[in-house]
KELODREN-675960 format. One record per atom (N, C-alpha, C, CB): residue number from 1; atom name; z, y, x; residue in one letter. Coordinates in pm, 1 decimal. Atoms other than C-alpha are relative to their C-alpha. Glycine has a CB too. Layout:
% KELODREN-675960
(NUM,"CA",(Z,Y,X),"A");
...
This chain:
% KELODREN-675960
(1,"N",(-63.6,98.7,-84.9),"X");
(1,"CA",(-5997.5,9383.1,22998.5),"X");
(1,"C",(-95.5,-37.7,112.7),"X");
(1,"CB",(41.6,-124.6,-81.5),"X");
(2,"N",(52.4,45.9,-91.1),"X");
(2,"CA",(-6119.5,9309.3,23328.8),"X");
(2,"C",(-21.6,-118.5,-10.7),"X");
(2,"CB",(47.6,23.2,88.0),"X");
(3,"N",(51.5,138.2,-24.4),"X");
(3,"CA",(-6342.9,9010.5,23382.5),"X");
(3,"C",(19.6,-46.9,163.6),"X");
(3,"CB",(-165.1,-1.2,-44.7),"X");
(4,"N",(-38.6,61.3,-139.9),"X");
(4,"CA",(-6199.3,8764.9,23688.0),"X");
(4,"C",(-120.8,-107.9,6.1),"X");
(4,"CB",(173.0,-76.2,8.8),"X");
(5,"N",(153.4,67.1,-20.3),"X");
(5,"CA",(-6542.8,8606.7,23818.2),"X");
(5,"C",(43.1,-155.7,55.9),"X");
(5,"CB",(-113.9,101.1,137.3),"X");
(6,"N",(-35.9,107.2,-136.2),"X");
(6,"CA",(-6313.9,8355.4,24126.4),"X");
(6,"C",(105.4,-105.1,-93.5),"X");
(6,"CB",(105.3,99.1,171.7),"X");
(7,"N",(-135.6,65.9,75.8),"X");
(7,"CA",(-6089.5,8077.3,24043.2),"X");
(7,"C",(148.2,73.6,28.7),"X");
(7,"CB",(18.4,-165.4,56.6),"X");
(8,"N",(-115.7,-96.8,73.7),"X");
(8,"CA",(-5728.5,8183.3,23943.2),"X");
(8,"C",(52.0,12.9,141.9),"X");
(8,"CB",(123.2,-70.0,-139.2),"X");
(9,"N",(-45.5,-42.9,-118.1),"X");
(9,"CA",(-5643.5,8344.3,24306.2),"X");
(9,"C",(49.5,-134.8,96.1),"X");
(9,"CB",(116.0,105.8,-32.9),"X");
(10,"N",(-3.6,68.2,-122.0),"X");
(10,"CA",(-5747.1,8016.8,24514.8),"X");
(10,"C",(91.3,-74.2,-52.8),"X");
(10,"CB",(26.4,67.5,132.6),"X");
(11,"N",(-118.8,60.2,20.4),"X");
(11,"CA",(-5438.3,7823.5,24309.3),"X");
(11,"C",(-54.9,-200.2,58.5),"X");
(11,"CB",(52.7,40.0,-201.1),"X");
(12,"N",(13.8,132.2,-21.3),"X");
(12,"CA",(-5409.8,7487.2,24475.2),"X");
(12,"C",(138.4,-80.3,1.7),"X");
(12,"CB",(-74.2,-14.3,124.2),"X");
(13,"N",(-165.2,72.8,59.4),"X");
(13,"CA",(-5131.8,7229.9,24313.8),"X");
(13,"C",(19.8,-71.8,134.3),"X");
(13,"CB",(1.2,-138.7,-167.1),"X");
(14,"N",(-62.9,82.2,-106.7),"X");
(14,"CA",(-4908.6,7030.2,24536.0),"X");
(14,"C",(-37.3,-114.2,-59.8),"X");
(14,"CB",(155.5,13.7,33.3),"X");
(15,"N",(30.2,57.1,49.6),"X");
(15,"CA",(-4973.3,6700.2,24560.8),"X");
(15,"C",(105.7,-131.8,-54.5),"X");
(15,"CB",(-94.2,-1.3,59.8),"X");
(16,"N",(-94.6,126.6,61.4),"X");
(16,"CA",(-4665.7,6522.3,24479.7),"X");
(16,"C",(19.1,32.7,-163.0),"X");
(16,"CB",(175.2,-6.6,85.4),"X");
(17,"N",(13.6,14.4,130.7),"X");
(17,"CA",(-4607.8,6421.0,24103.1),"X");
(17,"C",(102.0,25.8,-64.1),"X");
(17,"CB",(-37.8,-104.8,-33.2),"X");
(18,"N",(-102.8,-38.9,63.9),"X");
(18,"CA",(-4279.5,6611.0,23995.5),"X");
(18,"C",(31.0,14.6,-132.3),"X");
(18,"CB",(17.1,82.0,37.0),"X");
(19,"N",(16.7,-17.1,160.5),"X");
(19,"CA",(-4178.1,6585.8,23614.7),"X");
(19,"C",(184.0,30.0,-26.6),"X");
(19,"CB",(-83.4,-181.3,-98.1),"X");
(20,"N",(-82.7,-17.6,77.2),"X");
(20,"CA",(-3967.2,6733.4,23429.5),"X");
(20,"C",(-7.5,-43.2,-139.3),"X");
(20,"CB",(17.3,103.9,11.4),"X");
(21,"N",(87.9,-4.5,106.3),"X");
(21,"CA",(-3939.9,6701.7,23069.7),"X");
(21,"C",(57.2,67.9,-109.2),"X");
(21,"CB",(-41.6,-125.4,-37.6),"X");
(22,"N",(17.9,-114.7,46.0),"X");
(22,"CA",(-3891.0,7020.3,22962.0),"X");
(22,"C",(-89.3,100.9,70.5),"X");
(22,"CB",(112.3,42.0,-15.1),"X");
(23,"N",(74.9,-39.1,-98.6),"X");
(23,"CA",(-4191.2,7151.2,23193.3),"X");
(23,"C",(-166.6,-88.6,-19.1),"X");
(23,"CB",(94.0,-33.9,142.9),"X");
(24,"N",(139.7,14.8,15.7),"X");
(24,"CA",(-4540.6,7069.7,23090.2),"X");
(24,"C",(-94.5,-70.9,125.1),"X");
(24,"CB",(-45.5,140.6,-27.0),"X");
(25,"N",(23.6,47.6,-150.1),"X");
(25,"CA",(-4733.6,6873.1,23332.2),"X");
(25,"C",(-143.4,90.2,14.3),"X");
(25,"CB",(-18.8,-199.2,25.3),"X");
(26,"N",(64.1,-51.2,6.3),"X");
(26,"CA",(-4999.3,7081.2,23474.3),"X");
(26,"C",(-117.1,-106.9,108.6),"X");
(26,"CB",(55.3,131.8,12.5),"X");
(27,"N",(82.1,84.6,-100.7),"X");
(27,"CA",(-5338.3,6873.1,23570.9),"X");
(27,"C",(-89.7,62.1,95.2),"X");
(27,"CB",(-81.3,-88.7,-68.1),"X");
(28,"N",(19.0,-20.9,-79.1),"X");
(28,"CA",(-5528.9,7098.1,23729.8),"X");
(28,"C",(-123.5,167.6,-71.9),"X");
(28,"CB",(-29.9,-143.6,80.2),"X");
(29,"N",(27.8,-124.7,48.4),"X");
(29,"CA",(-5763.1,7401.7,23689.1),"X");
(29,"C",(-206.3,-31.4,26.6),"X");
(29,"CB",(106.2,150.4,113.0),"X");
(30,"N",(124.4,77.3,32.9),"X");
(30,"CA",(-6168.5,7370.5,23570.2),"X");
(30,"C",(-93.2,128.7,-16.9),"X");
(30,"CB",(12.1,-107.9,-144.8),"X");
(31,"N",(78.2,-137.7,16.4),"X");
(31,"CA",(-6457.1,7618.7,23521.5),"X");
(31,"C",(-127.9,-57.0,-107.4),"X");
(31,"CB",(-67.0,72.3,177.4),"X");
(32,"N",(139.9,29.9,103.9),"X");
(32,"CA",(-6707.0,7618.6,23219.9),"X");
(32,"C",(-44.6,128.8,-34.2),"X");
(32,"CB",(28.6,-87.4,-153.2),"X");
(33,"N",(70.6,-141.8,35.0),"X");
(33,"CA",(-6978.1,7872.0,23163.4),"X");
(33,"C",(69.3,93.7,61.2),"X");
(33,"CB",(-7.9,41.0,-148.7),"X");
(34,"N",(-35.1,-84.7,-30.2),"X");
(34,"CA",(-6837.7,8106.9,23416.1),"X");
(34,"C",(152.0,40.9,-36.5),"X");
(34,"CB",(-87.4,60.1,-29.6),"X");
(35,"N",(-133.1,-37.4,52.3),"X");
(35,"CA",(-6489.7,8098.9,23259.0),"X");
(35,"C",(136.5,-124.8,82.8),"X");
(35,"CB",(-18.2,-17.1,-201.1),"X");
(36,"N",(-116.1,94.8,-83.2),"X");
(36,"CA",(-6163.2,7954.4,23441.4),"X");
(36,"C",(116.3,-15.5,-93.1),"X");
(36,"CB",(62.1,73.9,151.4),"X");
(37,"N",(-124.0,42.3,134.2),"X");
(37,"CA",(-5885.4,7742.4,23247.4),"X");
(37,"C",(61.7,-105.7,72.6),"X");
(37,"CB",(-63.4,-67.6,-176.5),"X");
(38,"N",(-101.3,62.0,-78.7),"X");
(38,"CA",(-5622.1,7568.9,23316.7),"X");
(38,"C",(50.0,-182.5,-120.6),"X");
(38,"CB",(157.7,157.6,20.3),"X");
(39,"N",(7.2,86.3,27.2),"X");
(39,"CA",(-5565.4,7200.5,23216.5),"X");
(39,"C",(132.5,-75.2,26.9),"X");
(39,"CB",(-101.2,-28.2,39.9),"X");
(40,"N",(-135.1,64.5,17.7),"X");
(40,"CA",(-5246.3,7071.5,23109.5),"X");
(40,"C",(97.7,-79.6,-150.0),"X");
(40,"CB",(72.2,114.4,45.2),"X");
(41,"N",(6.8,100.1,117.5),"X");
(41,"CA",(-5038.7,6834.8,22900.9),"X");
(41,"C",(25.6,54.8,-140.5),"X");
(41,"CB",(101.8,-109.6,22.0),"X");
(42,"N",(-35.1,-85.2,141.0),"X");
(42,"CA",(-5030.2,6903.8,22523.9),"X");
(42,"C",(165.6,-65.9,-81.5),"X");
(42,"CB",(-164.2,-35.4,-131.8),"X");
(43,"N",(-138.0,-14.8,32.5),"X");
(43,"CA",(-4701.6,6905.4,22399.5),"X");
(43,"C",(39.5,1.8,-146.4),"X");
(43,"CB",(44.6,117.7,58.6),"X");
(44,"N",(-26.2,-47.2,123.2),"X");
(44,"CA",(-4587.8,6817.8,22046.8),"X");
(44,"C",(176.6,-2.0,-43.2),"X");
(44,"CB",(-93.9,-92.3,-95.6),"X");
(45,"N",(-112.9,-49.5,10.1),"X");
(45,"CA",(-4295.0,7005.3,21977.0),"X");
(45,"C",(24.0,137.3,-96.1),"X");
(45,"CB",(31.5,15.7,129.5),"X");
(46,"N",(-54.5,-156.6,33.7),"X");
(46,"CA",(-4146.0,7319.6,21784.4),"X");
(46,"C",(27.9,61.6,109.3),"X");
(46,"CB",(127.6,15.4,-84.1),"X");
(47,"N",(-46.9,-86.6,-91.5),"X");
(47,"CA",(-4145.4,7578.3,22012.2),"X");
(47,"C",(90.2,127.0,-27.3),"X");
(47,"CB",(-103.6,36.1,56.0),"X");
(48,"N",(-123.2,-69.3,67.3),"X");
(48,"CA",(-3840.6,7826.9,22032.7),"X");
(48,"C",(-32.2,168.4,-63.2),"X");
(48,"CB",(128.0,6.5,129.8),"X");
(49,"N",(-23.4,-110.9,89.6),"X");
(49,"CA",(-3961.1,8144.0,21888.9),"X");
(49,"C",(-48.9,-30.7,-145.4),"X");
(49,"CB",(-70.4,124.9,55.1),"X");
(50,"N",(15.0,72.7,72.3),"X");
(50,"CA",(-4049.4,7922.7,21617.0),"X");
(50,"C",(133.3,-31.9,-81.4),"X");
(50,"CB",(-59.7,-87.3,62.1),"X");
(51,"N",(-144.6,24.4,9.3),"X");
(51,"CA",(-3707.9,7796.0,21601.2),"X");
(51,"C",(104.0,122.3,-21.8),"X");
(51,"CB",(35.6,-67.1,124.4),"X");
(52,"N",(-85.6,-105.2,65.0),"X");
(52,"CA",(-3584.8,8133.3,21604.1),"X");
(52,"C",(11.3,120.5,-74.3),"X");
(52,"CB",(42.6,27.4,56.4),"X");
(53,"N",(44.2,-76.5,116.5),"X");
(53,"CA",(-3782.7,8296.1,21363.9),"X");
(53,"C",(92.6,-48.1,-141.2),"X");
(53,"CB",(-170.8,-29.8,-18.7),"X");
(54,"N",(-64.4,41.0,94.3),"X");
(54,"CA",(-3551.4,8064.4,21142.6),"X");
(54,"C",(99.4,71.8,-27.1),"X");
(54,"CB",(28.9,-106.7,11.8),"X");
(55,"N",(-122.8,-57.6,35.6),"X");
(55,"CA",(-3267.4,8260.6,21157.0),"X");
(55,"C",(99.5,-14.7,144.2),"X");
(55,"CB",(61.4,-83.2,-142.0),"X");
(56,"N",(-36.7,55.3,-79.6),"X");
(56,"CA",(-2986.0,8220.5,21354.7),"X");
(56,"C",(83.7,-180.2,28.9),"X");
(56,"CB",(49.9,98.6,18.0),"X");
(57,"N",(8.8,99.1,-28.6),"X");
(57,"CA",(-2879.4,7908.1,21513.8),"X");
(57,"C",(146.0,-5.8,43.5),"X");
(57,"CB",(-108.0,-26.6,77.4),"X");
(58,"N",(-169.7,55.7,-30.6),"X");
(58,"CA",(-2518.4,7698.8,21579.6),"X");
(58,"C",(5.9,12.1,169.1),"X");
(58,"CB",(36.2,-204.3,-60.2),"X");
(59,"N",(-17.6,19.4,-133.1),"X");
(59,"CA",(-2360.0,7778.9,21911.9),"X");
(59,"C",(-32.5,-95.8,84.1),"X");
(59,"CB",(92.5,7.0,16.6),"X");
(60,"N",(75.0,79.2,-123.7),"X");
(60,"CA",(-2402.1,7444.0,22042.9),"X");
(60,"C",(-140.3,-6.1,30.2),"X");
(60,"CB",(23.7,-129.7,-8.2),"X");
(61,"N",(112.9,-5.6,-22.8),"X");
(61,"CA",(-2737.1,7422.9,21952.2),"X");
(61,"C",(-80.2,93.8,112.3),"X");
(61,"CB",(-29.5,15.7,-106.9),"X");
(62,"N",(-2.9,-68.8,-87.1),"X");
(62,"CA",(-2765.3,7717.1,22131.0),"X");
(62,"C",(35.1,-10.6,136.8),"X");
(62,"CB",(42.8,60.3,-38.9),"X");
(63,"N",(-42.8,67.6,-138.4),"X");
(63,"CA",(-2616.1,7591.1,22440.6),"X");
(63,"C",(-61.0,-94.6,42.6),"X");
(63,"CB",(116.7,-47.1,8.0),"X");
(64,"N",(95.5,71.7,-34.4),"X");
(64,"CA",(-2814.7,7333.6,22460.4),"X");
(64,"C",(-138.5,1.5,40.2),"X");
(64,"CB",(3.7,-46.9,-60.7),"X");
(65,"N",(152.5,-55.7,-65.1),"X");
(65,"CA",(-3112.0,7512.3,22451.1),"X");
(65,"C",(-29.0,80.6,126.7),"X");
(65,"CB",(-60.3,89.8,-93.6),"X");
(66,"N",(-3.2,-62.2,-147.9),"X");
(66,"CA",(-3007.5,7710.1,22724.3),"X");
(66,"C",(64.3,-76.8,97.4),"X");
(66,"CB",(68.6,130.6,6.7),"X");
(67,"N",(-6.4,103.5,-95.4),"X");
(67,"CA",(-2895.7,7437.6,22946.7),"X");
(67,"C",(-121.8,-55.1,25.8),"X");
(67,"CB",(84.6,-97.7,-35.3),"X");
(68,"N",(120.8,63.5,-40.1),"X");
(68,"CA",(-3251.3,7286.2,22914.8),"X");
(68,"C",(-90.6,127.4,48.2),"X");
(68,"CB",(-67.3,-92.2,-126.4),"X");
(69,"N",(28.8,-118.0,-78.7),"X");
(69,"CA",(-3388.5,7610.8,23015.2),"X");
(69,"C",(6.0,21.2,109.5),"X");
(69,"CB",(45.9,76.7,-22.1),"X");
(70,"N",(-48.1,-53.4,-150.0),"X");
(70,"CA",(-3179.4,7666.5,23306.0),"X");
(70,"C",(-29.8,-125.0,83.8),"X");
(70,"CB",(178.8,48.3,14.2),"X");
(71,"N",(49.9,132.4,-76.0),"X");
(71,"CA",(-3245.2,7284.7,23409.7),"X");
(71,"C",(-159.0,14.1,60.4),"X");
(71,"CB",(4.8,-135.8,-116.4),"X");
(72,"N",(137.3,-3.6,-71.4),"X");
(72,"CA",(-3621.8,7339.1,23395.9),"X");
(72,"C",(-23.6,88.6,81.1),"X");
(72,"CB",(-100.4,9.3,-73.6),"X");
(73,"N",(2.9,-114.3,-132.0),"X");
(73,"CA",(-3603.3,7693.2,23588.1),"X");
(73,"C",(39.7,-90.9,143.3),"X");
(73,"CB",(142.1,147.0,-27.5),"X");
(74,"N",(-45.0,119.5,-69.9),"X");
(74,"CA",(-3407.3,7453.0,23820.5),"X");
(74,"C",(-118.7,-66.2,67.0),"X");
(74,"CB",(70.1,-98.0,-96.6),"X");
(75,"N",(126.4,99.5,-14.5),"X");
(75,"CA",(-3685.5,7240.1,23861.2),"X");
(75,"C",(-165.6,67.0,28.5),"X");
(75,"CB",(-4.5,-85.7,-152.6),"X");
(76,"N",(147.5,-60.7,-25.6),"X");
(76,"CA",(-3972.5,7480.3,23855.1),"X");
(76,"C",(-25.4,56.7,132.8),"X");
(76,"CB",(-31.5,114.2,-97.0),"X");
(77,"N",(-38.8,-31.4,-156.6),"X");
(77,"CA",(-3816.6,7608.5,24179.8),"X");
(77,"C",(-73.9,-78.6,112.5),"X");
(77,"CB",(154.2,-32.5,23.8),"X");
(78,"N",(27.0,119.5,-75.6),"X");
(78,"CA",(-3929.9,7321.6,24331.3),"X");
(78,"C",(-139.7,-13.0,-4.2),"X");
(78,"CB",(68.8,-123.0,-50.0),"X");
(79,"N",(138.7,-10.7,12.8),"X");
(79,"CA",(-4290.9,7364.6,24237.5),"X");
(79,"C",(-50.4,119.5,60.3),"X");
(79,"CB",(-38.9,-6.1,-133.3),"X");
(80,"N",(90.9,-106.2,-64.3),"X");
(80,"CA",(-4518.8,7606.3,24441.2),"X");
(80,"C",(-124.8,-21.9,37.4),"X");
(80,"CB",(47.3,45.3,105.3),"X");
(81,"N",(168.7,13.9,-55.0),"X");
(81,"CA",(-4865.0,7685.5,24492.6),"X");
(81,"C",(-97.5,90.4,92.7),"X");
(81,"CB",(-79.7,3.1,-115.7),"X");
(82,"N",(15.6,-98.9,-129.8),"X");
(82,"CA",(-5017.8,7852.1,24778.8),"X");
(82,"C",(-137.7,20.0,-91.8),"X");
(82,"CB",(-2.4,-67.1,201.0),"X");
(83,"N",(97.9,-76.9,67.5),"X");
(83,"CA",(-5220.4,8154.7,24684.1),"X");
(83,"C",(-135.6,4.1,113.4),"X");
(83,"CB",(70.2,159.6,-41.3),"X");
């Protein structure tokens, strides 16, 4: 695996404070010992391949999960970061 030496291709957040909340808030991006990481909120939740390692799942449920999906895509639209 290639080693990336620079921060993550120059990423610089916008500075307005958009939330979703199905969309993680992202705070910002940090460097320790030569290594670059990214700093964002922790989230306690079941996540869905979690959920669908269970088996399968009731239509609505299902619909629901993909409505909050398509909401946050929705919304992520709206977020950009100049490279």
């Amino acid at each position: 695996m290639a080693e990336h030496r620079g921060p993550p291709q120059k990423m610089e957040m916008q500075k307005h404070n958009h939330r979703h909340p199905n969309i993680a808030s992202v705070y910002g991006f940090d460097q320790h010992e030569g290594v670059w990481f990214l700093v964002m909120e922790c989230v306690e939740a079941e996540d869905l391949s979690s959920i669908l390692k269970k088996g399968p799942i009731p239509v609505d449920e299902a619909l629901e999960i993909g409505k909050q999906i398509a909401e946050a895509l929705e919304a992520a639209r709206e977020f950009h970061f100049d490279a």
